[in-house]
C-alpha positions as CSV (number, residue, x, y, z in Angstrom):
1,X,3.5,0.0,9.4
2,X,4.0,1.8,13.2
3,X,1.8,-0.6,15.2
4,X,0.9,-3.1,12.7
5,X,0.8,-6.9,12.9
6,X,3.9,-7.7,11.4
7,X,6.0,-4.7,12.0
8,X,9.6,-3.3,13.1
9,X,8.6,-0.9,16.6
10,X,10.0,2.4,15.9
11,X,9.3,5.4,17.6
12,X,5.7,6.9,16.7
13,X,5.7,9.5,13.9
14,X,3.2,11.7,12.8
15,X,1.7,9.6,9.6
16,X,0.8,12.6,7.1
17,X,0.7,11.5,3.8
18,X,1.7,13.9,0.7
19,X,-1.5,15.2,-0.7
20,X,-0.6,14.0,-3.9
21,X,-0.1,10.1,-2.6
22,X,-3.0,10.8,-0.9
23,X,-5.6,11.7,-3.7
24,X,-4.0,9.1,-5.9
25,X,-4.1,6.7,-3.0
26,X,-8.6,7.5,-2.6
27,X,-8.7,7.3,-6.2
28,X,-7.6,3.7,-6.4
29,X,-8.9,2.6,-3.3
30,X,-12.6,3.8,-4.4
31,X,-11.9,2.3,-8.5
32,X,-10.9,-1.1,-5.9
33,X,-14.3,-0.7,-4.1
34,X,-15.8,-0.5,-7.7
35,X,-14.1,-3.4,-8.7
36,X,-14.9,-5.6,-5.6
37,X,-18.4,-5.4,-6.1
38,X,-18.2,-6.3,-10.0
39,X,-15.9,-9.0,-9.7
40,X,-18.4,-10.3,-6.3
41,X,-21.3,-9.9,-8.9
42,X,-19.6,-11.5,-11.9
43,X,-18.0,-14.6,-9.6
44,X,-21.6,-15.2,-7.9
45,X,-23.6,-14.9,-11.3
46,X,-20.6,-17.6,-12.5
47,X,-19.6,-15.2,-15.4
48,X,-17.1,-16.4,-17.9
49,X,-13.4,-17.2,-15.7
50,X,-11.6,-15.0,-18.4
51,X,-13.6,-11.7,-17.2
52,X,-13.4,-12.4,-13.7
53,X,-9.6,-13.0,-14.1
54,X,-8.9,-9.6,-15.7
55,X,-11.2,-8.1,-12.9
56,X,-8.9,-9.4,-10.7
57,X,-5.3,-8.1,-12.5
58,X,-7.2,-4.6,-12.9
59,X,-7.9,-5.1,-9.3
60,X,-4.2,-5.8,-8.1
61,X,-2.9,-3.1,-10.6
62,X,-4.6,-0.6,-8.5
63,X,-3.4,-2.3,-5.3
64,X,0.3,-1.8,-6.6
65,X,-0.4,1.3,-7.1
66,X,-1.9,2.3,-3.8
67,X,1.4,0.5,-2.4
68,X,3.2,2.9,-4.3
69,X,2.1,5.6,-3.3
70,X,2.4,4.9,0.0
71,X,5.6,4.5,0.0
72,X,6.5,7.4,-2.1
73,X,4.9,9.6,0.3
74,X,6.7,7.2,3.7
75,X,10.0,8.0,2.2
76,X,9.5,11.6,1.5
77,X,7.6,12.2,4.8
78,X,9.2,9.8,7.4
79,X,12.9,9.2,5.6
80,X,14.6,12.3,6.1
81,X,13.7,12.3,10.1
82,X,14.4,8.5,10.7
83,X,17.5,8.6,8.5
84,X,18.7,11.2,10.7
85,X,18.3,9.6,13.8
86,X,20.9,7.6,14.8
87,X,18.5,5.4,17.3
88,X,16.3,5.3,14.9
89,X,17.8,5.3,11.6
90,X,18.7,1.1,11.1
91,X,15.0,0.1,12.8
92,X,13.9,2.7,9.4
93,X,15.9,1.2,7.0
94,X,15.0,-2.3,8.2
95,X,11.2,-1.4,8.5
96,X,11.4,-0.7,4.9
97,X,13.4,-3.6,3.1
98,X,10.4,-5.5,5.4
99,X,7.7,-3.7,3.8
100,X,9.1,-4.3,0.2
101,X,10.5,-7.8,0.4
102,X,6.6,-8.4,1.7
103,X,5.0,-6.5,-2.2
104,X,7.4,-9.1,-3.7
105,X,5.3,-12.2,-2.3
């Protein structure tokens, strides 16, 4: 979250994700963009609440799983450099329990 709204200011890093959280992370991101537009359609042509309700869980399944991802790739990518910076290892640990105490809301 470097430069986010929100975030704990550590030191820039080069963001490069894995290339296996990243093609996972495109894949859900485009079955979300599918998704939007279906559950937009359903909720405009007032479908039936049960179908636009499991549009919705399919929809934040896929967000968890982008979130995941993510992550996976942050702590194999960022973790080992951070950890082993004394200046900047707390600001890393804290940056994280920040990020995950915010998927639990």
């Amino acid at each position: 979250m470097e430069g986010g709204r929100g975030s704990i200011p550590l030191p820039p890093t080069p963001s490069i994700m894995r290339d296996d959280a990243k093609k996972k992370t495109l894949n859900a991101i485009s079955r979300l963009e599918g998704l939007t537009a279906k559950l937009r359609k359903e909720v405009e042509e007032d479908a039936y609440c049960a179908d636009i309700l499991e549009l919705a869980l399919a929809m934040q399944g896929h967000i968890k799983h982008v979130q995941s991802a993510v992550l996976e790739s942050h702590l194999h990518t960022c973790a080992a450099k951070k950890l082993a910076s004394p200046s900047d290892k707390e600001a890393f640990i804290n940056e994280v329990l920040h990020v995950v105490g915010l998927s639990r809301r």
